[in-house]
Structures are given as structure tokens and as C-alpha cells.
C-alpha positions in Angstrom: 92.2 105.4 130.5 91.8 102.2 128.5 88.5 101.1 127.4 86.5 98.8 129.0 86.9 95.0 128.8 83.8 93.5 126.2 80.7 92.6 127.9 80.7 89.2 130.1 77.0 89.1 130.4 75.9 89.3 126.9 72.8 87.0 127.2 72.3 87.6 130.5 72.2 91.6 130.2 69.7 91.0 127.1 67.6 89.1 129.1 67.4 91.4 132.3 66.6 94.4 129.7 62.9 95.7 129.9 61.2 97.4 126.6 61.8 101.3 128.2 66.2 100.1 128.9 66.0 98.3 125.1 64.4 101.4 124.0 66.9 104.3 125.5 69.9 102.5 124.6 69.1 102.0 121.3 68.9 105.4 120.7 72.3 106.0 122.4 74.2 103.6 120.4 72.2 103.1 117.3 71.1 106.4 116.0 68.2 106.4 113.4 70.5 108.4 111.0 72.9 105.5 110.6 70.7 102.0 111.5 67.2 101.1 110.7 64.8 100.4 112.9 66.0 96.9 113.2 69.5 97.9 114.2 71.0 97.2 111.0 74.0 100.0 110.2 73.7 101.5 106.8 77.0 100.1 105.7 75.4 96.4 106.3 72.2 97.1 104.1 72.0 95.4 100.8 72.9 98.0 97.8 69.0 98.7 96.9 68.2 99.3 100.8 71.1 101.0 101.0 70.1 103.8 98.3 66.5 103.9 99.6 68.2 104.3 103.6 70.3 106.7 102.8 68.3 108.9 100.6 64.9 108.7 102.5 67.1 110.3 105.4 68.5 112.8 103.5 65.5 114.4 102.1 64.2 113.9 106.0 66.9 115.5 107.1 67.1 118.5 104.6 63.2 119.3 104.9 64.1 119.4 108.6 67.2 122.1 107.9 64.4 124.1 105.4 61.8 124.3 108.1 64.2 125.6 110.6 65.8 128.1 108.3 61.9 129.1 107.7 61.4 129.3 111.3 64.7 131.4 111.7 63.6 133.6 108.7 60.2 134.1 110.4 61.6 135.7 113.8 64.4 137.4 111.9 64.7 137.8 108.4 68.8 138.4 108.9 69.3 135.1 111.2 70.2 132.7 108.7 72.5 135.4 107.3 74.2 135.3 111.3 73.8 131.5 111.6 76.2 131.1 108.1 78.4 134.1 109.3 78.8 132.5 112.6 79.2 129.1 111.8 80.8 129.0 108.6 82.5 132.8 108.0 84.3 132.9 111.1 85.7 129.4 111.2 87.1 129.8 107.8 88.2 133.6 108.4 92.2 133.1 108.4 91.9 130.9 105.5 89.7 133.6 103.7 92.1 135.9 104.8 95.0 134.3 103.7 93.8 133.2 100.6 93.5 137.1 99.7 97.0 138.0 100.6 98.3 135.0 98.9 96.8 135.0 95.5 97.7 139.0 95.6 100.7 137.8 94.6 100.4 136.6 91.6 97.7 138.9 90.7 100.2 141.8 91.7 103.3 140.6 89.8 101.8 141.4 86.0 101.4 144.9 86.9 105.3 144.8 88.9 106.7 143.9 86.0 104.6 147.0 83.6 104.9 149.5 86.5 109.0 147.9 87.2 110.4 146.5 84.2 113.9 146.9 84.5 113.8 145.3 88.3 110.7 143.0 87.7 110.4 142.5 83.7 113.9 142.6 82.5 115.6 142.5 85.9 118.7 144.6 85.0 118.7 146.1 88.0 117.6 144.1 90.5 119.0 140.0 90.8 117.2 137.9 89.0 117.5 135.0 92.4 115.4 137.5 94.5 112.7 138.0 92.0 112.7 134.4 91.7 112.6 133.8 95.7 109.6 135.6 95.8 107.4 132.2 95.1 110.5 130.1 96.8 110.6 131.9 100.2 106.4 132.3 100.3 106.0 128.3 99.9 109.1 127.7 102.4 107.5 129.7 105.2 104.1 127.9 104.6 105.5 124.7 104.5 107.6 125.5 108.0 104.4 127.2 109.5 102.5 123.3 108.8 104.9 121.7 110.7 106.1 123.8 112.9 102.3 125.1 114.0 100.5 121.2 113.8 103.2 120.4 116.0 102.6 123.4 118.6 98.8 122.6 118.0 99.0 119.3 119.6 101.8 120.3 122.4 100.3 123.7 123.6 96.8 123.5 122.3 94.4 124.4 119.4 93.6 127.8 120.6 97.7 128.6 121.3 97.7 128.0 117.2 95.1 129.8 116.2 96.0 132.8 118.1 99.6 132.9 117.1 98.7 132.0 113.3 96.2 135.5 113.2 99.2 137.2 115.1 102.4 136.1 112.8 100.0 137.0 110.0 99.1 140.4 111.2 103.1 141.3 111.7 103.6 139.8 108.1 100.8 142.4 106.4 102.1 145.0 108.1 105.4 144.2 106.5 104.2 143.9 103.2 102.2 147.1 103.4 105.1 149.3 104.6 108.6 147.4 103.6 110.5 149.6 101.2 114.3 149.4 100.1 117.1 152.3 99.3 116.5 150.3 96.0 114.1 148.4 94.2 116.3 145.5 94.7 116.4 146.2 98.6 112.8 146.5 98.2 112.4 143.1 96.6 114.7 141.4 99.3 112.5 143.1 101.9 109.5 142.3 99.8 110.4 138.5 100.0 111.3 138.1 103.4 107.9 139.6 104.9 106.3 137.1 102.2 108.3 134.6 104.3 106.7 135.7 107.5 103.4 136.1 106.8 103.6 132.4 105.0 104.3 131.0 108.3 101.1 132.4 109.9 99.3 131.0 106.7 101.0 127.3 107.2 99.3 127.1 110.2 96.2 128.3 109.7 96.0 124.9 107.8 96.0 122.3 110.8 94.7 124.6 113.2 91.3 125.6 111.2 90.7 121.9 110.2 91.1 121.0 113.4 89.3 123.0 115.4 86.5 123.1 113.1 86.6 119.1 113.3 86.9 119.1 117.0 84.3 121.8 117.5 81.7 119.8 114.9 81.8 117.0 117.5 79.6 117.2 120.4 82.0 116.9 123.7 79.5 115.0 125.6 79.3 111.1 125.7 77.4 110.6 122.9 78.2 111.8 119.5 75.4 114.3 117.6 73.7 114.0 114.7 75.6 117.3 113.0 79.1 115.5 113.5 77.5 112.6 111.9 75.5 114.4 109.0 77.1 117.3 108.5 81.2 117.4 110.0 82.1 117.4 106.4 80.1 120.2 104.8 80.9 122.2 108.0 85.0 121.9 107.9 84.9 122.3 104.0 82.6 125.6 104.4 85.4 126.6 106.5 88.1 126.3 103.5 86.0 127.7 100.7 86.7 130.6 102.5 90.1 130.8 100.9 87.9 131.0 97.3 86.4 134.2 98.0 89.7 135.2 99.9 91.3 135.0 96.4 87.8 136.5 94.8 87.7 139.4 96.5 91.3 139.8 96.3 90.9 140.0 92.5 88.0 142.5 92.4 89.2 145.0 94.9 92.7 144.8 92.9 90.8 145.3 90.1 88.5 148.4 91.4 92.2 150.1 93.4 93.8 150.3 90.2 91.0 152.1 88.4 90.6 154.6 91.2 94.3 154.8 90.9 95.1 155.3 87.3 92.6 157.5 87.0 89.5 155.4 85.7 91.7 153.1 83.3 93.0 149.6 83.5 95.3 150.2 80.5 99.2 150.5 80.1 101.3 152.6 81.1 100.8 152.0 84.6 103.0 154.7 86.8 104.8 153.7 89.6 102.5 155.8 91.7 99.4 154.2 90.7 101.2 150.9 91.3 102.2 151.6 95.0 99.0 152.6 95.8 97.1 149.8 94.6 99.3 146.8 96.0 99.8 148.8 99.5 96.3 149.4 100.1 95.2 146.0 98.7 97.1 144.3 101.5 96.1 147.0 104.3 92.7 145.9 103.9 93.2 142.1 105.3 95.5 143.7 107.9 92.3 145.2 109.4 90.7 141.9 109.5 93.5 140.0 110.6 94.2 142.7 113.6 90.0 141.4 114.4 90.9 137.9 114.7 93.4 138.2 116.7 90.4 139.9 119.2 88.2 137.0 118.4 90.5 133.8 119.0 92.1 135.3 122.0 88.6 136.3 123.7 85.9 134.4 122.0 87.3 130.8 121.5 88.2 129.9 124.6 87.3 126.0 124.5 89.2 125.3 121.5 91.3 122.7 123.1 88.6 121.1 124.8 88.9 117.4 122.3 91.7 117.2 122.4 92.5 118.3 126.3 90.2 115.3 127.0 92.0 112.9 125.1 95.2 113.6 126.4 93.8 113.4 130.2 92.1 109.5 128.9 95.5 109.0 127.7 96.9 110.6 130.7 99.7 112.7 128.8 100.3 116.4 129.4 103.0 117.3 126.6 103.0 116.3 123.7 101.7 112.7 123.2 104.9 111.0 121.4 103.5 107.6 121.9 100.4 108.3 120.1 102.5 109.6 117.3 104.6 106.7 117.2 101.3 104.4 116.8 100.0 106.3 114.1 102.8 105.8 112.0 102.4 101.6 113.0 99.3 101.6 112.3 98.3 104.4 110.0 101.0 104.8 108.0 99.5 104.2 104.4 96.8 106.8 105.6 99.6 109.3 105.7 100.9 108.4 102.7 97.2 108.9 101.0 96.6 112.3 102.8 100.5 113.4 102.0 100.4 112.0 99.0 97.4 113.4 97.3 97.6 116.9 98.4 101.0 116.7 96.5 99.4 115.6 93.3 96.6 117.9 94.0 98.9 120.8 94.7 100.5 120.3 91.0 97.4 120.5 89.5 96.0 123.7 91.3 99.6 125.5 90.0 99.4 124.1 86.7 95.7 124.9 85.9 97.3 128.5 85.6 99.1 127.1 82.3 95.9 126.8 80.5 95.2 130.8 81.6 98.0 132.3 80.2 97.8 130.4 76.7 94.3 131.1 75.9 94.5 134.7 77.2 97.6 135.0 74.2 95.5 133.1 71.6 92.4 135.8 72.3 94.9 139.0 73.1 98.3 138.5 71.5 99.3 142.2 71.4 97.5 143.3 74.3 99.9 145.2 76.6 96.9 145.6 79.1 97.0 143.4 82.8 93.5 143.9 82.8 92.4 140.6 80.7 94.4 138.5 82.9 92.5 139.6 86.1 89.5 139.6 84.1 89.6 136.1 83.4 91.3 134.8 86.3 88.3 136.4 88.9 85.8 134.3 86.4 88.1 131.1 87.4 87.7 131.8 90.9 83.6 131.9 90.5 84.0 128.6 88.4 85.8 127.7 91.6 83.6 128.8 94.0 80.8 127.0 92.0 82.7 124.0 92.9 83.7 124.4 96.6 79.5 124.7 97.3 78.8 121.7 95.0 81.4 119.8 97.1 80.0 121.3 100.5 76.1 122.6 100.2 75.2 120.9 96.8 72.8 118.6 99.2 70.2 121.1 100.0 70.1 122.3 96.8 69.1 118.9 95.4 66.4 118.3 98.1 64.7 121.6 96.9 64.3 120.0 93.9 62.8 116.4 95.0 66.4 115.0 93.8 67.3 113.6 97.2 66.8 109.8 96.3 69.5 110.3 93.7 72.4 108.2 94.4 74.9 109.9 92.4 74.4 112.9 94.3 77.9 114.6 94.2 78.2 115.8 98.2 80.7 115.5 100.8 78.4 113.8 103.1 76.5 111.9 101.0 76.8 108.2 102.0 77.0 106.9 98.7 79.6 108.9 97.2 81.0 111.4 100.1 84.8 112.1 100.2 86.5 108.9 98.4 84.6 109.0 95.5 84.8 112.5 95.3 88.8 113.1 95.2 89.3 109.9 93.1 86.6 111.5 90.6 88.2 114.8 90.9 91.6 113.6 89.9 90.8 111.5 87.2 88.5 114.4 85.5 91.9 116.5 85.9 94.3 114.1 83.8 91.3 114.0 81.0 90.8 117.4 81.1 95.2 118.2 81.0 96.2 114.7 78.7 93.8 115.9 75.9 95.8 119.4 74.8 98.5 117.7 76.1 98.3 115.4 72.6 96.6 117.9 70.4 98.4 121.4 71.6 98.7 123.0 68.5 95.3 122.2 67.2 93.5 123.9 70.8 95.9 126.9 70.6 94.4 128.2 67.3 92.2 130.7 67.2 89.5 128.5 65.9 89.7 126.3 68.6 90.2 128.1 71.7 86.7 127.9 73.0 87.2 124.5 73.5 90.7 125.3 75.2 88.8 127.9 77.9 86.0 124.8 78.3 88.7 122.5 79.5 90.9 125.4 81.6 87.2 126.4 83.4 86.4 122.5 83.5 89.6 121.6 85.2 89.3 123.9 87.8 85.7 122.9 88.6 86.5 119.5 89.2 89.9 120.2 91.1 87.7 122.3 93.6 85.2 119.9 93.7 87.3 117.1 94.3 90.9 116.9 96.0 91.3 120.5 96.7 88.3 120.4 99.0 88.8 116.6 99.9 92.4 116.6 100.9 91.8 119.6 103.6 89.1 117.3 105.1 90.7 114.0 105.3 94.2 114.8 106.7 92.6 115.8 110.1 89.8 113.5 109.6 91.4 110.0 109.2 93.8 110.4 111.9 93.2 110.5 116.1 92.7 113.6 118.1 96.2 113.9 119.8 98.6 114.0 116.8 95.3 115.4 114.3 97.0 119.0 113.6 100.5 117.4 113.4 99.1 114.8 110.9 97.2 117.5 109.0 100.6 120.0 108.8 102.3 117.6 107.8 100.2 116.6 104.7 99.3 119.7 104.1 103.4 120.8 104.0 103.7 117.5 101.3 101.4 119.9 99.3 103.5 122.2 99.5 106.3 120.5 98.3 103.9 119.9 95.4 103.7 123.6 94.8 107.0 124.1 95.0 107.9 121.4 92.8 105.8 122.5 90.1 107.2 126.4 90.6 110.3 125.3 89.6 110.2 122.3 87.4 107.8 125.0 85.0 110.7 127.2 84.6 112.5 124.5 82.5 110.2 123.0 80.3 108.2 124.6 77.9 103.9 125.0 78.0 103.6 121.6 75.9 105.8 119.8 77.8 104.0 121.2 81.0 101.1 119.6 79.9 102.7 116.0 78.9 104.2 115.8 82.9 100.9 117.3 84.8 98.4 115.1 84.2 100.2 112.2 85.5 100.1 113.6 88.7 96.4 113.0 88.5 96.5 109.6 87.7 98.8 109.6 90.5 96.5 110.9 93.2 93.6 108.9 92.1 95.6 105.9 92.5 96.6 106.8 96.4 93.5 107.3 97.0 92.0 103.9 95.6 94.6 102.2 97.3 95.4 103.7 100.7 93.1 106.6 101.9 89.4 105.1 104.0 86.1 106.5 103.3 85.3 108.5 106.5 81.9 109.8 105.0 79.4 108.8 107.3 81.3 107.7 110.1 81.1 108.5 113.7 84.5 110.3 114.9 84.0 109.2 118.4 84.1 105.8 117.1 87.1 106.4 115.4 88.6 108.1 118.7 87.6 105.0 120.8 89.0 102.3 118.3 92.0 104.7 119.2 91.9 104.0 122.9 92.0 100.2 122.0 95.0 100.4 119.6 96.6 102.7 122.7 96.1 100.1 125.1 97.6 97.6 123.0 94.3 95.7 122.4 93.4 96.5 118.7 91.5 93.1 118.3 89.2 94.2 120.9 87.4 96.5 119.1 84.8 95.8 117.2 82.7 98.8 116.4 81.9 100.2 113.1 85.5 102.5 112.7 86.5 98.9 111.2 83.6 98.3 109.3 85.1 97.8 105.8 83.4 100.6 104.2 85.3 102.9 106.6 88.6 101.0 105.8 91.2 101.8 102.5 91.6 99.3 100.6 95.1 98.1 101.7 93.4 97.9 105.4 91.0 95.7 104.1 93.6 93.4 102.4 95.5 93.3 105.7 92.4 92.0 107.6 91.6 95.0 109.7 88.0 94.5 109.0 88.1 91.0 110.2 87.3 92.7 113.8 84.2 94.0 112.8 81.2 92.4 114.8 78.3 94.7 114.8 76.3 92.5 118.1 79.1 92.2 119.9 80.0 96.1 119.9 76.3 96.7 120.7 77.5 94.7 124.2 80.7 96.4 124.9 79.4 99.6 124.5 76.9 99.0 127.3 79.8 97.4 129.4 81.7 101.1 128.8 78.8 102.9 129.3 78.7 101.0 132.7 82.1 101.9 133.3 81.3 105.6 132.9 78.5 105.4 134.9 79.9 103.6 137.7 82.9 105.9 137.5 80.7 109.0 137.6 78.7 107.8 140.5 82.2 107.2 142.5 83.1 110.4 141.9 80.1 111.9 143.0 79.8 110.1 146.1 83.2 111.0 147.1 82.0 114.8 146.8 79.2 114.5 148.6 80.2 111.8 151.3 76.5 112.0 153.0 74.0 109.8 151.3 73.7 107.1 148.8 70.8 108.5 147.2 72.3 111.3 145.6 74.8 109.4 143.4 72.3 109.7 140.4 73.1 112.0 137.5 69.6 112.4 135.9 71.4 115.2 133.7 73.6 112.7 132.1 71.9 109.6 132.9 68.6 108.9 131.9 66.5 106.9 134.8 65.8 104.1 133.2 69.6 103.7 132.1 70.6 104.1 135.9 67.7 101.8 137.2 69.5 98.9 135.1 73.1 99.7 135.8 71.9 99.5 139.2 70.5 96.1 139.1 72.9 94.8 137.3 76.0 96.5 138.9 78.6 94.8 140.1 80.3 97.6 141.5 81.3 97.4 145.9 79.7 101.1 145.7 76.3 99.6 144.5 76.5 96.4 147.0 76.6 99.3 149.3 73.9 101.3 148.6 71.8 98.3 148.4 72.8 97.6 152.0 72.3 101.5 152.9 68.8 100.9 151.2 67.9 97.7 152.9 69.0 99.1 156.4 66.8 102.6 155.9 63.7 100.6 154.8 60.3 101.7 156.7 60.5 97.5 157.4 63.4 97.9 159.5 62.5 100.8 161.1 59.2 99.2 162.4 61.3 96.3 164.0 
């Protein structure tokens, strides 16, 4: 369906407006949480009024969330607790899920190659290529699940994707659990390929959770809700920092199997018994929850292709929507490139942050034989980690709490004056501080004197990685891009990170640690500079903006649009160069948006009066319509069905009937 023409009877239609019309649809189309009372969007104020906007909202808004979290508390002390589990937990489940299984093994291979040296340590008698293809095959099966399942997510559906992600996963655990070999070389080759597997369930856990989350955080009515606005963001990032305590608990329950295993101890020798034991339980564990949520996508989210169902039926497209795919690469290339681009440099960074682990953890315990510092250290990472996943996400109510709303360097995803741009750009330069400065003065941080200031850096640098483009890049490859190629967009960006990973697995095996640190931190630079130049600032913008601009560019009429999705705040900086923005005209939007609101209407009353095919008067909608918004769609209708039902009217008047 393309979008209706711009209004014709701009004065006119101000003019025939009474207070109570004004009134309601200034509330539909300029909501208080993103225009003032004079119909000014935030984006338009003045820097100052800006600030004082945004943050006077923001503590309005949070005291709002308190009070109904006290109000929950007060029926049921446990319903907050079910209102995160529900909206947060279960969303992020497959990533939580997967982020366990996938940091196992790493966390697993230390106490492989003490339980296994000949195969794992030495690898005399087991090939050297398989031990290797271990990482190699894990990252090729996520990288094929990302494109393979975005694709399937925007063909067959959201809710196809999530259900076969949880189910390729579940066959992969179970793999892992009980694959064995007439050798410990055959046991390595089996090893990898169930790694292989289960990676492609994990690759598309990555389109198909940030889209549906996305697509779920906006309302699926006409008019877009205040959570999609406020908080889509915080909701779709809650959803990955499930992943961090995916890899937390992963590391504690690893840690508490192998002391019930070797007998109370987490010292060498370990025995190959003890070993089997702890790795094959660890993964039976997430096997149980995976086998759940494969029950709860299949019978409990049955509406997850309900976006983007309706914009393939305004598109009228049943299949896969290769035209809308082709226009996002016209038009929205760079954006790709950004989203691509930066999870690649990002994805270097979160492998190489491991560097700084194993070089301090030498410097402090150079003839420790023992696995157990290694874990140690690494679960304290994770909580570093985790610290920064909430700052990125929930950071916002905390500072309300403590009067520090009005702040405006406020670090929070939706936080209108730094949200996600600032964020990842932030995120990526603190990364190449934190990796060029050993990278120039190695020797002097690997000393024993000096490795407190070596741990800083390594807990540092994964604080502003989480809070920054590892949280940042999930969000923006769905966000930035329309609803019928989102997941393939998102795979696809996600499977560039990948690469990233991949890269960085095997480039490390041929340079030494201080040369690892002169090539990482350009990387950052790198990402900071894709972001500056290509990637928009979605923070505070309404998707279903964004998805109508999209019905424009689809109906070749791009310079038709003129709502806020081209506002240059919402643009990168290349779109703004290229005169995207130039469309902009905040008063002229206001218009068409009544003109499509009277296309909807009149549509909807069409439809209705072809169901009922009896009387006139039941054409109204009050359920959708408000009366005062059908009253003047009425009047000012130009509609055959309307000229009707005014002659209906005229001809049933009492007048008439007294003739």
C-alpha cells in the first residue's frame, strides 16, 4: 500500500479544526514525550531547552516506573521479580543460553589440555588441524546460522527462527554431552563438528532475538507507544546481557563441578574422570533449558511475526521481499557498512581483551600449574561486564533515584542526549586508549611492580567494550534498517563480526602478545570512525516513523516524506552530507499525517460497511477512532461513501419524514 499523497487542504483543514479535534490529534501525532507543549520536537529545541526537555521527562518518566514498581511490590512482593523474568529473562533466554555453552569452551580447554596433554597440550596423538578447528568450525557455523537464519526469518517468519534456533541448539548440546571417539582424536573430530552444529542454532539466535524483541517493543496498533519510544532500547539490550550471565554462570558452575568432582580441590592433576564429568554435565545443564524453549517459542509466542506479516501485506509481498532488499542496499548502504563494519572491530576487541588475562595471570602466578586462577579471574571479568551491560541498559533508573536525572552526560541507551551513537563511538575510542598504552610501554606493565595497573586497564577495557559497541552493535543492526529485510540485515552484520572473531583467532597465532597489542587497538579507532561517519542516531526515534519513511522510499517517492526519520539528528553524518535531511519539514508532516490518518479511516469505514451492508450508521469504530476524530473526517471527507451517508442521513431525517 503506498502512503498517502500530502495534505491538499492544509489551511483549510486548520481552519475547520475545533479546540477538542486540535486537541486529540495532537496527542496522536505529537506525543508529550518527544514535543513540548507548543509542538516543537525535541531534536528542534535549542541546546539549553533541549537538556532541560529531555531531562525533566526523564525524571517524570522514571518516578512514574518507581511508583508502579511500588504499586506492583505492594500487591505482590515477587511481581517485579516476574515482570523482569517475563519481559527481559525470557526474551534474552537463547542468547543466555548460548552464551553459557559458548564461553564453556574456552573455559573447558585449560583443563583439556591438563586432564589431555598428549591430544590437547602436546597433541602427539591427536592432529594438531582438529584441535585447532575447534574455534574454526564453532565461528563458521555461527557465521552460517546469521545468514542462513536472518534470511529464513524474513522469508518464513520470526517465530519459524526462533523455534528452529532453540531446536538446532538442543540437537547440538546433546551432541556435545554424549559425542565420544574410538580415540581421543575421533573424539575431538566429533567434538568439533557438534560445536559446528550447535553454532548454527547460536547464529541465529542473533537476528531472530533482536528482532523480535524490536518488533514486539512496538505497539502494533496505529499509533506508536510511549515504551517503543522510551524504552525499545533498554528492552532489546536487556535481552543480550543475557549472554553475560550465560557466560557467568557458565564459569561458576564449572567452577563448583570440578570441586565436587576432584574431590573438594581445584588443583593439578586433574584425572580424566573428574574431567569428563565436569565438561559433560556442564553442558547437560543448558540442554534442559534449551529442551524448555523449544516448549515456549512453539506454544507461547505465537504473534511473533505479527510486524513484520503487516508490512509485507502493505507491501503486498508473500515471500521473501527481494525488492525491499534491493532498496536497502540503494539507499542504506553506508548503514550496513556501519552496522557490519563496527561489530567487526568490536568483535576483535572482545577476543583480544583475553590477551591482557593471560599476561597478568603469568606475571601474578608464573609457576602455577593450577586452572583454577584463570577461571577465578575470568568470572570477575564477566561481573566487570555485567556492571557494564546494566550501565548501558538500566543505568537510567539508577540515576533518577539519586536526583541525577537532569544530568546530561548521563551514559544510557535511551538517553536523548547521548543514547546509542555516542555510546559505541565512546566505547571504542576508550578501547584503543586502554590497548595503545601497554601496547608502547609492554615491558614496563608486565613487571611485577606494575601489574595493578595492567589488571586496571584489562577490567577497564572490558567495561567500556560492554558498555559501548558490544551492547550498541546488537541494537542498531536491526534498529536502523526496515522491518522486511531487519533479521537479514542484522545476520548479516552480526556474521561481519564474526569474521572479526575469526580473524583475530587466527591472525593471534602468528604474532606474538606485544605485537597483538600494536594491531588491536587500531581496530578501535577503526570502529569509532564508522560510526562517526556512517551509522544514524536512532536514540529517541519513533520506529514507525522510520517504517513509514520506508513505505515512501518503496513507492518510489522518497521526497515525499517529511517526518522526523529525516530529521538530521536521526541521520549519519554521510546522509546529512548527501541532503537527506533537506526533506525534513516538521508542519508539513503534521498535515500529511492527518491526510493518512484519513486514508486509514476512510479505508476502515469501507471495510466495515461492506461487512455489514445494512446501515450507514454503523460505519464508526469508536474502539479505534475517537469521536471527535471521526466527527471531522466526516465533515471534511471527501470520500463517495461519506457523500452517501450524508444523503442516507438527509433522506431519514424526522423533517422528511413529516413531509
Amino acid at each position: 500500500m503506498e502512503p498517502a499523497p500530502a495534505a491538499i487542504h492544509g489551511s483549510e483543514m486548520r481552519q475547520e479544526m475545533n479546540l477538542n479535534e486540535r486537541a486529540i490529534f495532537d496527542y496522536l501525532i505529537r506525543p508529550d514525550d518527544s514535543y513540548t507543549s507548543e509542538g516543537v520536537y525535541w531534536a528542534d529545541l535549542p541546546v539549553a531547552k533541549r537538556v532541560k526537555f529531555v531531562g525533566s521527562y526523564d525524571a517524570k518518566e522514571a518516578g512514574r516506573e518507581l511508583r508502579n514498581i511500588g504499586r506492583m511490590t505492594k500487591a505482590d512482593p515477587l511481581s517485579p521479580i516476574a515482570y523482569y523474568f517475563k519481559n527481559m529473562v525470557l526474551p534474552g533466554a537463547g542468547l543466555g543460553l548460548e552464551g553459557y555453552v559458548l564461553f564453556s569452551i574456552g573455559n573447558v580447554k585449560p583443563l583439556f589440555q591438563k586432564a589431555f596433554p598428549a591430544c590437547w597440550g602436546k597433541m602427539t596423538i591427536c592432529n594438531p588441524t582438529w584441535i585447532a578447528a575447534v574455534d574454526y568450525l564453532e565461528i563458521c557455523g555461527i557465521i552460517v546460522g546469521q545468514i542462513l537464519v536472518g534470511i529464513l526469518g524474513d522469508w518464513l517468519g520470526r517465530r519459524f527462527g526462533l523455534i528452529q534456533d532453540a531446536t538446532v541448539m538442543f540437537i547440538g548440546l546433546l551432541m556435545l554431552t554424549a559425542g565420544w571417539g574410538v580415540s581421543q582424536n575421533g573424539w575431538v573430530v566429533c567434538y568439533c563438528w557438534s560445536l559446528f552444529v550447535y553454532g548454527i542454532g547460536v547464529g541465529g539466535e542473533y537476528p531472530m532475538t533482536a528482532t523480535s524483541g524490536m518488533e514486539n517493543a512496538v505497539g502494533s496498533g496505529k499509533i506508536s507507544t510511549k515504551e517503543d519510544r522510551l524504552h525499545r532500547g533498554r528492552k532489546v539490550t536487556s535481552a543480550f546481557l543475557m549472554q553475560g550471565w550465560g557466560q557467568f554462570f557458565n564459569q561458576a558452575i564449572l567452577i563448583i563441578l570440578l570441586l565436587c568432582f576432584h574431590h573438594g580441590s581445584g588443583n593439578a592433576p586433574y584425572s580424566t574422570v573428574a574431567t569428563q564429568w565436569t565438561y559433560r554435565v556442564s553442558f547437560a545443564i543448558p540442554a534442559v533449558g534449551t529442551l524448555w524453549l523449544v516448549y515456549y517459542r512453539t506454544y507461547k509466542m505465537r504473534s511473533a511475526s505479527k510486524q513484520l506479516n503487516a508490512a509485507k501485506k502493505k507491501s503486498k509481498v508473500t515471500g521473501y521481499d527481494t525488492e525491499s532488499l534491493r532498496l536497502t542496499f540503494t539507499y542504506f548502504g553506508p548503514r550496513l557498512l556501519a552496522t557490519a563494519g563496527g561489530w567487526f572491530a568490536n568483535d576483535i576487541f572482545f577476543y583480544g581483551n583475553k590477551l591482557f588475562q593471560s599476561e597478568f595471570i603469568n606475571v601474578i602466578s608464573p609457576q602455577s600449574t593450577s586452572i583454577m586462577p584463570g577461571w577465578l579471574y575470568n568470572l570477575i571479568n564477566v561481573g566487570v561486564s555485567l556492571c557494564g551491560y546494566y550501565l548501558a541498559c538500566k543505568f537510567k533508573a539508577l540515576l533518577h533515584l539519586y536526583h541525577f536525572a537532569h544530568d546530561p552526560a548521563a551514559f544510557l541507551i535511551d538517553n536523548k542526549l547521548y543514547g546509542r551513537k555516542k555510546m559505541q563511538m565512546i566505547g571504542f575510542l576508550m578501547d584503543f586508549i586502554l590497548f595503545i598504552v601497554p601496547a608502547f610501554h609492554y615491558k614496563y606493565y608486565i613487571t611485577p611492580a606494575n601489574i595493578g595497573a595492567f589488571q586496571a586497564m584489562y577490567f577497564l577495557s572490558s567495561f567500556f567494550n560492554q558498555f559501548g559497541p558490544n551492547a550498541v552493535t546488537f541494537l542498531v543492526a536491526a534498529e536502523v534498517f526496515p522491518t522486511p529485510i531487519r533479521a537479514t540485515a542484522h545476520g548479516f552484520s552480526a556474521a561481519v563480526g564474526k569474521l572479526g572473531a575469526l580473524t583475530a583467532a587466527v591472525m593471534y597465532n602468528y604474532i606474538s602478545t606485544q605485537q597483538k597489542f600494536y594491531v588491536v587497538p587500531w581496530f578501535g579507532l577503526m570502529g569509532m570512525l564508522l560510526t562517526w561517519l556512517f551509522l544514524p542516531d536512532t536514540t529517541g526515534l519513533d520506529l514507525k516513523e522510520q517504517e513509514r519513511r520506508w513505505q515512501y522510499i518503496r513507492a518510489g517517492r522518497e521526497q515525499d516524506y517529511h517526518g522526523v526519520a529525516v530529521h538530521p539528528k536521526h541521520l549519519s553524518l554521510w546522509e546529512r552530507v548527501r541532503g537527506v535531511g533537506k526533506y525534513y519539514d516538521a508542519d508539513l508532516d503534521y498535515k500529511q499525517k492527518i491526510e493518512e490518518m484519513r486514508s486509514d479511516w476512510e479505508a476502515s469505514q469501507g471495510r466495515k460497511h461492506e461487512e455489514k451492508g445494512i446501515h450507514h450508521d454503523d460505519i464508526h469504530d469508536d474502539s479505534v477512532w475517537s469521536s471527535d476524530v471521526s466527527s471531522y473526517f466526516e465533515k471534511t471527507s471527501r470520500s463517495p461513501l461519506m457523500e452517501g451517508k450524508e444523503k442516507y442521513d438527509s433522506s431519514s431525517s424526522p423533517d422528511r419524514d413529516q413531509q
